[in-house]
OpenMM code with the backbone's topology and positions (N, CA, C; nanometers):
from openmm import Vec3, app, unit

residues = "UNK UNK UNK UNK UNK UNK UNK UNK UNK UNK UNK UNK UNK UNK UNK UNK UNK UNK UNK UNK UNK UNK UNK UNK UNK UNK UNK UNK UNK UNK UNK UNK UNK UNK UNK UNK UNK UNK UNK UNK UNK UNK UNK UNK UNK UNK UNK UNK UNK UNK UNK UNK UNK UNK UNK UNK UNK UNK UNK UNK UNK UNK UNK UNK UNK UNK UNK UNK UNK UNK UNK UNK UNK UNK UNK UNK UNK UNK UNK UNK UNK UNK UNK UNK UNK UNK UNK UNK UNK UNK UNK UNK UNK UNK UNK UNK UNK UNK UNK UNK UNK UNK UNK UNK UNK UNK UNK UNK UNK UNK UNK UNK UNK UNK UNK UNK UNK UNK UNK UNK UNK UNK UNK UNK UNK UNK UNK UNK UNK UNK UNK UNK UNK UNK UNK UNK UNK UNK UNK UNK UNK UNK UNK UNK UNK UNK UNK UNK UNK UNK UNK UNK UNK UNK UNK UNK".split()
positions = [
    Vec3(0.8108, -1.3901, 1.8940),
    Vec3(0.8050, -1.2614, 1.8287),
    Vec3(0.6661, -1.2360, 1.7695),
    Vec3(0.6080, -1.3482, 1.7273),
    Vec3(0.4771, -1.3062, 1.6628),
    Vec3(0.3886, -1.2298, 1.7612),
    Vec3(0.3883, -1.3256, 1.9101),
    Vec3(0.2753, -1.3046, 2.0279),
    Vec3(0.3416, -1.1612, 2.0192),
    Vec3(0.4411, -1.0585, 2.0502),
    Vec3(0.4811, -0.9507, 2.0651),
    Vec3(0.4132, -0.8790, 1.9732),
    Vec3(0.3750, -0.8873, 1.8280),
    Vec3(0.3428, -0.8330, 1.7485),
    Vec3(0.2069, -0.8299, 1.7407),
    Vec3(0.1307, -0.9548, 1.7544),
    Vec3(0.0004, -0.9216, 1.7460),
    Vec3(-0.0614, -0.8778, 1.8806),
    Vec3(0.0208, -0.8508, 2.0057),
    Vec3(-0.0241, -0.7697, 2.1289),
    Vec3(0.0029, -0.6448, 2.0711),
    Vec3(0.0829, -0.6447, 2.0047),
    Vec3(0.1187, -0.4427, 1.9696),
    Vec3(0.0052, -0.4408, 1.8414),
    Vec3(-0.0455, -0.5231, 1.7604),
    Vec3(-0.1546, -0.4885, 1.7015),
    Vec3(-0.2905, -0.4474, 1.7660),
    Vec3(-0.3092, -0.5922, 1.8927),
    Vec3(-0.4123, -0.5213, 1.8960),
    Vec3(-0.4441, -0.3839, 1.9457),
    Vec3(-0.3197, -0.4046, 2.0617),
    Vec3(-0.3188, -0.2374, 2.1308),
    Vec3(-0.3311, -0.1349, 2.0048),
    Vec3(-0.2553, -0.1213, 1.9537),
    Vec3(-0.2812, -0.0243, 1.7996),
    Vec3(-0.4167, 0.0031, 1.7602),
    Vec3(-0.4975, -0.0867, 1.7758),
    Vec3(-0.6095, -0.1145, 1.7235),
    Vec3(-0.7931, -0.0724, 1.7936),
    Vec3(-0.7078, -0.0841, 1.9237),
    Vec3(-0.8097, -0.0684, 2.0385),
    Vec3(-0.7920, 0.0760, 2.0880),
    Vec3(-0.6535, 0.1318, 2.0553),
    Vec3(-0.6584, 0.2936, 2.0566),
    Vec3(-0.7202, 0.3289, 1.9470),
    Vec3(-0.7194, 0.3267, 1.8223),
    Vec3(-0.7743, 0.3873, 1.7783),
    Vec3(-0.9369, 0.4140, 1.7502),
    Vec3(-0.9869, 0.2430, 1.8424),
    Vec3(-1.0758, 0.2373, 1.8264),
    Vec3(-1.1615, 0.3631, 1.9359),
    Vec3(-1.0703, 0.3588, 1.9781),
    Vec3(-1.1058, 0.4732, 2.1805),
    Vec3(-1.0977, 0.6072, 2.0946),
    Vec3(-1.0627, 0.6377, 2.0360),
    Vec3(-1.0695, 0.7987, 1.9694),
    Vec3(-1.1024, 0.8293, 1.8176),
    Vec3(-1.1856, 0.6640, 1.8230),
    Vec3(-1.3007, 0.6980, 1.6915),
    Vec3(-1.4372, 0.7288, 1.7818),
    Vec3(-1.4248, 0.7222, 1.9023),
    Vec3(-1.5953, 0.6889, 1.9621),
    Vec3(-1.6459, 0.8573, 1.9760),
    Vec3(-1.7323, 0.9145, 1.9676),
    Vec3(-1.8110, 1.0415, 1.9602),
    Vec3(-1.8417, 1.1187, 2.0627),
    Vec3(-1.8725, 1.2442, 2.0595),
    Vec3(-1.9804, 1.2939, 2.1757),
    Vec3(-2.0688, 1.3392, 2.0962),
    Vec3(-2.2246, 1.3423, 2.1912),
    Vec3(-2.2853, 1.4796, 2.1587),
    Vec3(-2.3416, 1.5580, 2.3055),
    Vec3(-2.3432, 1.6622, 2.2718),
    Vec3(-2.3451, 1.7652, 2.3533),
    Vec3(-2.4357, 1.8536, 2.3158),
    Vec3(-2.5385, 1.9569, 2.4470),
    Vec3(-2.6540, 2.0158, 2.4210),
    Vec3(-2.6961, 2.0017, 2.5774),
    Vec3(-2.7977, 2.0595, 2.5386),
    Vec3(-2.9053, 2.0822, 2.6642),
    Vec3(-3.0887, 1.9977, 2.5963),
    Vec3(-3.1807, 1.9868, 2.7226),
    Vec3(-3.2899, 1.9704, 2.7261),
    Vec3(-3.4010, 2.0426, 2.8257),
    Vec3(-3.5127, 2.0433, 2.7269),
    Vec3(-3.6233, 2.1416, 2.8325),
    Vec3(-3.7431, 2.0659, 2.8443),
    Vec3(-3.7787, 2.1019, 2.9664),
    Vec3(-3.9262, 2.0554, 2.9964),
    Vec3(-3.9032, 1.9996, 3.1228),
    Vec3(-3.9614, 1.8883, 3.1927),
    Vec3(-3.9547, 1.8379, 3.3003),
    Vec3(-3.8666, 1.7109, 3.3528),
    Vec3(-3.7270, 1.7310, 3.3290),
    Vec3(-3.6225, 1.9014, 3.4030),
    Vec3(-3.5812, 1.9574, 3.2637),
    Vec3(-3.4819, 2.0456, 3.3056),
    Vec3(-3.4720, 2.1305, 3.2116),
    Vec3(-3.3173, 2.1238, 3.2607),
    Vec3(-3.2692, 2.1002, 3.1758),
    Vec3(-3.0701, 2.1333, 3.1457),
    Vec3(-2.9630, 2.0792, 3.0992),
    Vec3(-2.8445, 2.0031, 3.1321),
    Vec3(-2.7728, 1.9510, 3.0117),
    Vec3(-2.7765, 1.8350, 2.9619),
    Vec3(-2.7433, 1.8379, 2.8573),
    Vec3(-2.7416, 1.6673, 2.8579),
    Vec3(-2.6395, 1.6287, 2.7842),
    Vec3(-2.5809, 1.4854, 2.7735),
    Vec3(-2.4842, 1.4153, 2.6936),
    Vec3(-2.4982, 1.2946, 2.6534),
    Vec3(-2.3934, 1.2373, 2.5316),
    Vec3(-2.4352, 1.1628, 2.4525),
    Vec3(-2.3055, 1.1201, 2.4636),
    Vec3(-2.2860, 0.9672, 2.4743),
    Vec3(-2.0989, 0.9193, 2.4599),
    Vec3(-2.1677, 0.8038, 2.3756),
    Vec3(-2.1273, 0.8721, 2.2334),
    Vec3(-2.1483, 0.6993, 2.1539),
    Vec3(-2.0393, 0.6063, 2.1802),
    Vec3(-2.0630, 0.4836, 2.2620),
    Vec3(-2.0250, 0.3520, 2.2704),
    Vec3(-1.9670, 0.2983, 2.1111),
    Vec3(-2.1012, 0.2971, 2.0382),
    Vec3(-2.0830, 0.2240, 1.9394),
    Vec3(-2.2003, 0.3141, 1.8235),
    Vec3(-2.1891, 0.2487, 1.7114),
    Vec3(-2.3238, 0.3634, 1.6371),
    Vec3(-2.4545, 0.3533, 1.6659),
    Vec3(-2.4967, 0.2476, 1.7559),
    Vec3(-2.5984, 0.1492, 1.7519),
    Vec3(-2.6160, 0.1487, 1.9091),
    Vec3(-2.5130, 0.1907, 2.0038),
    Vec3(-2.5212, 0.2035, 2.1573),
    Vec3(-2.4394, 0.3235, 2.2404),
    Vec3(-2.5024, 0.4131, 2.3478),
    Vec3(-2.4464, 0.5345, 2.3807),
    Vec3(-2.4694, 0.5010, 2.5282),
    Vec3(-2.4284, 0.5979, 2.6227),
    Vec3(-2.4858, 0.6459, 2.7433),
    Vec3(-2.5212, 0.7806, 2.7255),
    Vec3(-2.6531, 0.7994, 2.7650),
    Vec3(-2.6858, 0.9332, 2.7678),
    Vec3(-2.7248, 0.9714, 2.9111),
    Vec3(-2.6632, 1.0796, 2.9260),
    Vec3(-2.6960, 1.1720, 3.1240),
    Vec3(-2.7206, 1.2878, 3.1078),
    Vec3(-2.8498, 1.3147, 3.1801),
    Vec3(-2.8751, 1.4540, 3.1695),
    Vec3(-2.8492, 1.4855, 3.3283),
    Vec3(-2.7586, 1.6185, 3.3275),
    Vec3(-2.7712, 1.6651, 3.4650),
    Vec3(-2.8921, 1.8020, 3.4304),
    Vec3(-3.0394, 1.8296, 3.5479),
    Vec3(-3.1078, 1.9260, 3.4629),
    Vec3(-3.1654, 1.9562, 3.5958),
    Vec3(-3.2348, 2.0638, 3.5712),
    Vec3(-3.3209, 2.0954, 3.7198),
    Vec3(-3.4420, 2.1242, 3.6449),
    Vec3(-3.5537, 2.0236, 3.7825),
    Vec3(-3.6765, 2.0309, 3.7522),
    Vec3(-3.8145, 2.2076, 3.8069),
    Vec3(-3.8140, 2.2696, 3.7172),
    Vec3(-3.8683, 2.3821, 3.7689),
    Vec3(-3.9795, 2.3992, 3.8583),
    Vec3(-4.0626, 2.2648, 3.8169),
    Vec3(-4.2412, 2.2783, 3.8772),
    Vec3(-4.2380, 2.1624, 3.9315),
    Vec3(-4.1431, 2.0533, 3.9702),
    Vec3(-4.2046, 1.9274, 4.1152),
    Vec3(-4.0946, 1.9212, 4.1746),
    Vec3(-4.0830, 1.8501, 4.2765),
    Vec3(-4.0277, 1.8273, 4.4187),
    Vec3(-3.8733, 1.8061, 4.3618),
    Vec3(-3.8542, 1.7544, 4.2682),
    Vec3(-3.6919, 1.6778, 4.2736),
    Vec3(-3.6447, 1.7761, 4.1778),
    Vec3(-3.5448, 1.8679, 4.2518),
    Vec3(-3.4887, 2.0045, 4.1808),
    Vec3(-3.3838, 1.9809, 4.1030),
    Vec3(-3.2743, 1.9224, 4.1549),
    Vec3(-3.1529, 1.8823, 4.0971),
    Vec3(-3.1429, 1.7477, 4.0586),
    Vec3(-3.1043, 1.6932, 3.9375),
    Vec3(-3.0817, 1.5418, 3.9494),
    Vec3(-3.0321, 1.4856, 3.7992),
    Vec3(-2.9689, 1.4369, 3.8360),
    Vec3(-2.8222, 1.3237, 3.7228),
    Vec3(-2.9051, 1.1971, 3.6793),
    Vec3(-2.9295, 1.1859, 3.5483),
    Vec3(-2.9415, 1.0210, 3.5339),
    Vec3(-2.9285, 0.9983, 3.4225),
    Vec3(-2.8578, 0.8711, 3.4017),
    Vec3(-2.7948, 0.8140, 3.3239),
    Vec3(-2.8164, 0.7209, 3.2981),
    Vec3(-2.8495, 0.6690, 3.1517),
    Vec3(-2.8961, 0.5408, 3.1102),
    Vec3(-2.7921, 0.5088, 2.9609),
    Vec3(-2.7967, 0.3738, 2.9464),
    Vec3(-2.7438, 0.2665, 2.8665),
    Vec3(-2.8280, 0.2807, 2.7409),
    Vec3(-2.7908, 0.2842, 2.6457),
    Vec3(-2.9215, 0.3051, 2.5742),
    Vec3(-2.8746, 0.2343, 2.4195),
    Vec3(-2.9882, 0.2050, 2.3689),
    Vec3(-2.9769, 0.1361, 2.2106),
    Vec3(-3.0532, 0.1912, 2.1525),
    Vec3(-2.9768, 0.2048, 2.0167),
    Vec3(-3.0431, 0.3132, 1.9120),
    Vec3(-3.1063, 0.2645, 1.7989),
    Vec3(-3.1719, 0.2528, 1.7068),
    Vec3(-3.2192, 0.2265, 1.6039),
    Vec3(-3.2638, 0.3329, 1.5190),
    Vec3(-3.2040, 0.2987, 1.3623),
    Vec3(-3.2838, 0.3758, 1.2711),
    Vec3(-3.3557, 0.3635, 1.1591),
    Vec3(-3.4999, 0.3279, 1.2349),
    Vec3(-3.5594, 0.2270, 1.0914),
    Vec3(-3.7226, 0.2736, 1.1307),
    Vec3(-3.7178, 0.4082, 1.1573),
    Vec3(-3.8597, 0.4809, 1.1801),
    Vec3(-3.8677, 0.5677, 1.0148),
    Vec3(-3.8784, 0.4887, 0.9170),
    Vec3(-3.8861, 0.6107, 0.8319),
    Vec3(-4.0977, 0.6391, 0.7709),
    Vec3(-4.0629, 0.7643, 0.7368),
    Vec3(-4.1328, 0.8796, 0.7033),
    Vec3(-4.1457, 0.9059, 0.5529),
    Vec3(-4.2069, 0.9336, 0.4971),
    Vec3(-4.2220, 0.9592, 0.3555),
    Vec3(-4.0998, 1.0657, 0.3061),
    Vec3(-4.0692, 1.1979, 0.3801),
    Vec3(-3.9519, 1.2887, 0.3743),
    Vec3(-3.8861, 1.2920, 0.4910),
    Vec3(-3.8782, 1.2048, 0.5936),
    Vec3(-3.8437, 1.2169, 0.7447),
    Vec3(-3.7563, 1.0618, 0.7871),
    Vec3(-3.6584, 1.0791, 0.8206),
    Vec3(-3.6267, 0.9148, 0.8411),
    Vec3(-3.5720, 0.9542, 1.0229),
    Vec3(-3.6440, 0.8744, 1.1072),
    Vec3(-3.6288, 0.9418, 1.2259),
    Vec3(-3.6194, 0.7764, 1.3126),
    Vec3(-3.5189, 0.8181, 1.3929),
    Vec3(-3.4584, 0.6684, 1.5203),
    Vec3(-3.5289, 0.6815, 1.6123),
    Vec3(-3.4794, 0.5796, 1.6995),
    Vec3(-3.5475, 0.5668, 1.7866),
    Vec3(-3.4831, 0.4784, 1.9269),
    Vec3(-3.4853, 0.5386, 2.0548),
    Vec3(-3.3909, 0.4868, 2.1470),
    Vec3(-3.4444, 0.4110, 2.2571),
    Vec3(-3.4266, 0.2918, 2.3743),
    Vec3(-3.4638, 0.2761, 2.4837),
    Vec3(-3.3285, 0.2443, 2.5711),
    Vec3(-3.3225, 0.2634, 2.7158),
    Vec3(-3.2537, 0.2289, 2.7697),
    Vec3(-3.2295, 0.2134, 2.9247),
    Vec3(-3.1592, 0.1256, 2.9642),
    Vec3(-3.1587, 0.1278, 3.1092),
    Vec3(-3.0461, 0.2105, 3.2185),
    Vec3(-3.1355, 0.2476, 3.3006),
    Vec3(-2.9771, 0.3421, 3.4065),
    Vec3(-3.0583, 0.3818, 3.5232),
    Vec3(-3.0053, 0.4537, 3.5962),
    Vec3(-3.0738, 0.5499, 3.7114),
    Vec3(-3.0734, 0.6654, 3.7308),
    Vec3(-3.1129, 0.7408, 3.8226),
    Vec3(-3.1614, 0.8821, 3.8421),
    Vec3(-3.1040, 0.8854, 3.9624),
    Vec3(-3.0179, 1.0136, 4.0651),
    Vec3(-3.0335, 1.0539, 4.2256),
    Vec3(-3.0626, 1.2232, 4.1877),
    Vec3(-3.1488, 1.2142, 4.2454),
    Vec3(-3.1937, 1.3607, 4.3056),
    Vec3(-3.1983, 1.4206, 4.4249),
    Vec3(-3.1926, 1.5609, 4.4544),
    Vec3(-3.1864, 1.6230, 4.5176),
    Vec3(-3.3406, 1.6848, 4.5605),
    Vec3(-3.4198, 1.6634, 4.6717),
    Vec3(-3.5543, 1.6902, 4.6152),
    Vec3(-3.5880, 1.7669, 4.7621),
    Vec3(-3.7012, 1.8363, 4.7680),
    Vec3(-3.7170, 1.9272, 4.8779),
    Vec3(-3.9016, 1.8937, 4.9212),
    Vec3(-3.9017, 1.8665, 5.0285),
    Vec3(-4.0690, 1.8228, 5.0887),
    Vec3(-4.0846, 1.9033, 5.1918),
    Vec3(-4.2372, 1.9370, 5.1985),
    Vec3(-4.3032, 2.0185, 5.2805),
    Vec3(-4.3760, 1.9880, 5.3826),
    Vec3(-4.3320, 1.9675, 5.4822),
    Vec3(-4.3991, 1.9111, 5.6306),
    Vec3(-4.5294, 1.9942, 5.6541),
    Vec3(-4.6089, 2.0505, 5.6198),
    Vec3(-4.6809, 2.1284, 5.6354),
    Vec3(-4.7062, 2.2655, 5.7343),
    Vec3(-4.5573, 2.2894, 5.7919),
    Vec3(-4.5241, 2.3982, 5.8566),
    Vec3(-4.4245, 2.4912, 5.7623),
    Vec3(-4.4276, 2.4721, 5.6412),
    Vec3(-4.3723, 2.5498, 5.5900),
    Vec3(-4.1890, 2.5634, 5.5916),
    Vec3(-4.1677, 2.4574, 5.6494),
    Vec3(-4.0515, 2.3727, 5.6901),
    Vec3(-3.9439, 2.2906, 5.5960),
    Vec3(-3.9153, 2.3397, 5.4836),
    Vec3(-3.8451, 2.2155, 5.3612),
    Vec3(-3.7116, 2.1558, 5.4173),
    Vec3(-3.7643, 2.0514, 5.3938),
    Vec3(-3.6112, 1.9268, 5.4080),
    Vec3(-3.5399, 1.9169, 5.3118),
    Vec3(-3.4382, 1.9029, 5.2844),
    Vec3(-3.3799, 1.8166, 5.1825),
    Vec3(-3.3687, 1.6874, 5.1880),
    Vec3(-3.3644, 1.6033, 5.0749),
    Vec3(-3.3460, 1.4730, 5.0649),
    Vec3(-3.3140, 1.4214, 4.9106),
    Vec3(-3.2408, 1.3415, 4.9562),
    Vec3(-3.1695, 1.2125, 4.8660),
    Vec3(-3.2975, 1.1496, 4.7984),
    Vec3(-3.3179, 1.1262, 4.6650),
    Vec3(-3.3911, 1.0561, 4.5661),
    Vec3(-3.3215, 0.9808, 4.4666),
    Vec3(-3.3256, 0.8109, 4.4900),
    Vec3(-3.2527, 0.7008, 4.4237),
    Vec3(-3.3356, 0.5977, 4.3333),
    Vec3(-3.3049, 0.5899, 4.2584),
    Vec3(-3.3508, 0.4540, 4.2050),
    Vec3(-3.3320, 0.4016, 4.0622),
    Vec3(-3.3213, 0.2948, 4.0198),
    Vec3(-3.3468, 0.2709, 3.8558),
    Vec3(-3.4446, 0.3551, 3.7958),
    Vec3(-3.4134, 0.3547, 3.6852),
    Vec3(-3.4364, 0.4498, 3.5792),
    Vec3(-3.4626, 0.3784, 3.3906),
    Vec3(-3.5578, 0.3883, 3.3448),
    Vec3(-3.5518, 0.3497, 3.2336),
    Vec3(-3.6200, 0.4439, 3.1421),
    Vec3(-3.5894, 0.4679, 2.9843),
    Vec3(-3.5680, 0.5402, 2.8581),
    Vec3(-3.6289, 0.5176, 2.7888),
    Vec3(-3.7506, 0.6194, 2.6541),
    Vec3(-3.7498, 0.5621, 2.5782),
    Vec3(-3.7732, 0.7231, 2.5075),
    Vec3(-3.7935, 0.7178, 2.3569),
    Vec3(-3.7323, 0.8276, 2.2386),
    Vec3(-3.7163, 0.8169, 2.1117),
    Vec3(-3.7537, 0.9127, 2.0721),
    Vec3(-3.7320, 0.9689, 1.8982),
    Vec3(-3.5980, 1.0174, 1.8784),
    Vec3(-3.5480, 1.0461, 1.7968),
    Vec3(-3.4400, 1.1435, 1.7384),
    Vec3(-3.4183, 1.1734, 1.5960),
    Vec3(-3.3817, 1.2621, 1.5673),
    Vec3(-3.3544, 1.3035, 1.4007),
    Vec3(-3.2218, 1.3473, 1.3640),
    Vec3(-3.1631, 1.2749, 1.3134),
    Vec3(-3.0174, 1.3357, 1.2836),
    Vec3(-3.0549, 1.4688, 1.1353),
    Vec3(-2.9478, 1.5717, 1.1367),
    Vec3(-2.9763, 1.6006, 1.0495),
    Vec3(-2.8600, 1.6213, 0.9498),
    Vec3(-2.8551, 1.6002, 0.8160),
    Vec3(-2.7812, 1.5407, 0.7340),
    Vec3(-2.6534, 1.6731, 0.6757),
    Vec3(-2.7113, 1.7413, 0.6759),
    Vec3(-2.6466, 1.8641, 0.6780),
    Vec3(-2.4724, 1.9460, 0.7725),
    Vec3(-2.6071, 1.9343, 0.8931),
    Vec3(-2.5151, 2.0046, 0.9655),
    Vec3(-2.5266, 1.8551, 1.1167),
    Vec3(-2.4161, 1.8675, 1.2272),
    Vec3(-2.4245, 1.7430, 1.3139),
    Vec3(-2.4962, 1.7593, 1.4404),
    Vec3(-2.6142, 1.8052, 1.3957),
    Vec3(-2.7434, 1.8565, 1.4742),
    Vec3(-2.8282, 1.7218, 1.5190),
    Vec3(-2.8503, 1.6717, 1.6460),
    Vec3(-2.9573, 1.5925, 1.6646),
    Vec3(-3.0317, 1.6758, 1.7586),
    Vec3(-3.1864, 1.6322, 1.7019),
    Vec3(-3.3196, 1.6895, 1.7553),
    Vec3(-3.3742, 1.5366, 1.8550),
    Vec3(-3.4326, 1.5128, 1.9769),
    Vec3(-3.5019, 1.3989, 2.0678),
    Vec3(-3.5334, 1.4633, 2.1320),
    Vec3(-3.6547, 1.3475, 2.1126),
    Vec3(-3.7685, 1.3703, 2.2262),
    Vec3(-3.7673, 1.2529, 2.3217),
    Vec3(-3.7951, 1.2367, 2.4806),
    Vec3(-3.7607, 1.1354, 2.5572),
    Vec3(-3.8387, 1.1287, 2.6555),
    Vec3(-3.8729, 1.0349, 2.7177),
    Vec3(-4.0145, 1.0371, 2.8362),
    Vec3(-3.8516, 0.9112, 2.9303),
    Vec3(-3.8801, 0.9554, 3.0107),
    Vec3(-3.7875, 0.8582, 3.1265),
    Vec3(-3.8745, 0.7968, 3.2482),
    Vec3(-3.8897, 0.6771, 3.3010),
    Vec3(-3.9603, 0.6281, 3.4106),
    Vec3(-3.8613, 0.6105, 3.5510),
    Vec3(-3.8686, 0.6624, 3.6285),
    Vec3(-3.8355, 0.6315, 3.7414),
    Vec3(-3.8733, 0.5528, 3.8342),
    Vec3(-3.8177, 0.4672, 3.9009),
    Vec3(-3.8953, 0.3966, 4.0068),
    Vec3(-3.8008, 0.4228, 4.1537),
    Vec3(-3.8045, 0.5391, 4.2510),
    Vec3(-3.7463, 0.5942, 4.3615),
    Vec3(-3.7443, 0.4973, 4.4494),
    Vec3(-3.6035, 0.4411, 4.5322),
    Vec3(-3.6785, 0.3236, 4.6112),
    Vec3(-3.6064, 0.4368, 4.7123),
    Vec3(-3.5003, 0.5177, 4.7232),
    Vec3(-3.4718, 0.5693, 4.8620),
    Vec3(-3.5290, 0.7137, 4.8514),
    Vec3(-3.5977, 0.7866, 4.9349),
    Vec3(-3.6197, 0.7611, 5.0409),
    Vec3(-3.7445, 0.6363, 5.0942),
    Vec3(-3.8024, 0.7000, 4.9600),
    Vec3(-3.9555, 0.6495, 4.9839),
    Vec3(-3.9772, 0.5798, 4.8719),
    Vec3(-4.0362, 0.4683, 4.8167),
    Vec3(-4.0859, 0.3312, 4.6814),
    Vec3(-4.1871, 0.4724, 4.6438),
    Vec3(-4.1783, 0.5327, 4.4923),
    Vec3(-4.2808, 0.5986, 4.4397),
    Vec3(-4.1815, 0.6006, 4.2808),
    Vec3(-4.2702, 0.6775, 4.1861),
    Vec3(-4.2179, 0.6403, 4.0639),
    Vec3(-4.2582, 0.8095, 4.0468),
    Vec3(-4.1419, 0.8608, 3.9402),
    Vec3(-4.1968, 0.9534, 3.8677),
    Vec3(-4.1216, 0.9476, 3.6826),
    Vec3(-4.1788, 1.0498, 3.6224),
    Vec3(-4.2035, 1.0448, 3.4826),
    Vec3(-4.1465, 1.1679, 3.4423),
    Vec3(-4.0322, 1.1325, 3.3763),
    Vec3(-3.9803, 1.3048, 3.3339),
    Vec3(-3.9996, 1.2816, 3.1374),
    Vec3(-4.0369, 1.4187, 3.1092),
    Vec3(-4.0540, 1.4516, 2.9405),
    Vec3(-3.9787, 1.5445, 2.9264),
    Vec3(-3.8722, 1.5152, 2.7626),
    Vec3(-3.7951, 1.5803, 2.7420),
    Vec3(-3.7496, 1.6262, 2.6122),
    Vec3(-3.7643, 1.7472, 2.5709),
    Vec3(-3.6662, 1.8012, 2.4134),
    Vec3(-3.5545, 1.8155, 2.4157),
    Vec3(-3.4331, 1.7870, 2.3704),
    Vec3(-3.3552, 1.8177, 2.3407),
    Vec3(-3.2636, 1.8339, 2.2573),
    Vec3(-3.1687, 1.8873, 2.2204),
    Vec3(-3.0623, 1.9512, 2.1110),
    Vec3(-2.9474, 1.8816, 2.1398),
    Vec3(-2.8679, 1.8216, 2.0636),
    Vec3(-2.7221, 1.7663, 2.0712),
    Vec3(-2.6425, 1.8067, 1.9712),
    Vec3(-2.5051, 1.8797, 1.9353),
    Vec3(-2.4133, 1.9466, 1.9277),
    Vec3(-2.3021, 1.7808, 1.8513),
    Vec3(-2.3327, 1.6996, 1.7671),
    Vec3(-2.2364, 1.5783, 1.7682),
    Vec3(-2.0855, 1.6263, 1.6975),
    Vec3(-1.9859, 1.5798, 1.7719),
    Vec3(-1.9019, 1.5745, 1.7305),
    Vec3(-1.7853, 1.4517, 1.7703),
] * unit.nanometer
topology = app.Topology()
chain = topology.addChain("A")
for resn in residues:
    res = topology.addResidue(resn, chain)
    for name in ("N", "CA", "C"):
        topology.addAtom(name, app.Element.getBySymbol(name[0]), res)
């Protein structure tokens, strides 16, 4: 009877732990530009994915998602501001120019790694980040690119 009881504890325990965990929600601009999300894991670890389209280079559409760890121990004289890195990948959707004026589409894959500011704000459940992401594309073609990013998150 006990083993019965402390299986129904922990289950008890591990639900509630599943619908203490967070979102945040928002968009980001710059190079790409569009949504993004935040699933806090833990207070201290999230996945964040932006699905966004890039306006001014080759890879238009594209999802990536990284693992990420948070810290908040950037403080400021009136500013106490975190700070994130993390690992994941990127696929894009990207369009090249054969020089006939000819665009292909193609598949863009590869690991992906994170790094970032953020500011919670105390008030209202507003986070402000800033984020530079490294890519390293191995399909189609081995090349790396560099996306920079603002964005707004909505936490709840």
């Amino acid at each position: 009877m006990k083993f019965i009881c402390t299986i129904l504890v922990a289950l008890a325990l591990m639900t509630t732990q599943a619908f203490a965990k967070t979102w945040g929600l928002g968009a980001v601009l710059g190079a790409p530009t569009g949504l993004s999300a935040n699933y806090f894991l833990t207070e201290s670890r999230t996945i964040h994915t932006t699905l966004a389209y890039d306006l001014e280079g080759n890879d238009h559409l594209q999802l990536a998602s990284h693992y990420t760890w948070r810290r908040k121990d950037l403080r400021l004289p009136d500013l106490t501001l975190g700070w994130f890195y993390g690992v994941g990948g990127r696929f894009a959707l990207t369009e090249h120019d054969h020089g006939h004026n000819h665009n292909s589409d193609k598949v863009a894959l590869g690991p992906s790694g994170t790094i970032g500011v953020f500011h919670e704000f105390q008030q209202v459940p507003l986070e402000v980040f800033l984020k530079v992401n490294l890519t390293v594309n191995l399909i189609p073609d081995t090349d790396a690119d560099t996306d920079l990013m603002l964005g707004l998150h909505y936490n709840f």
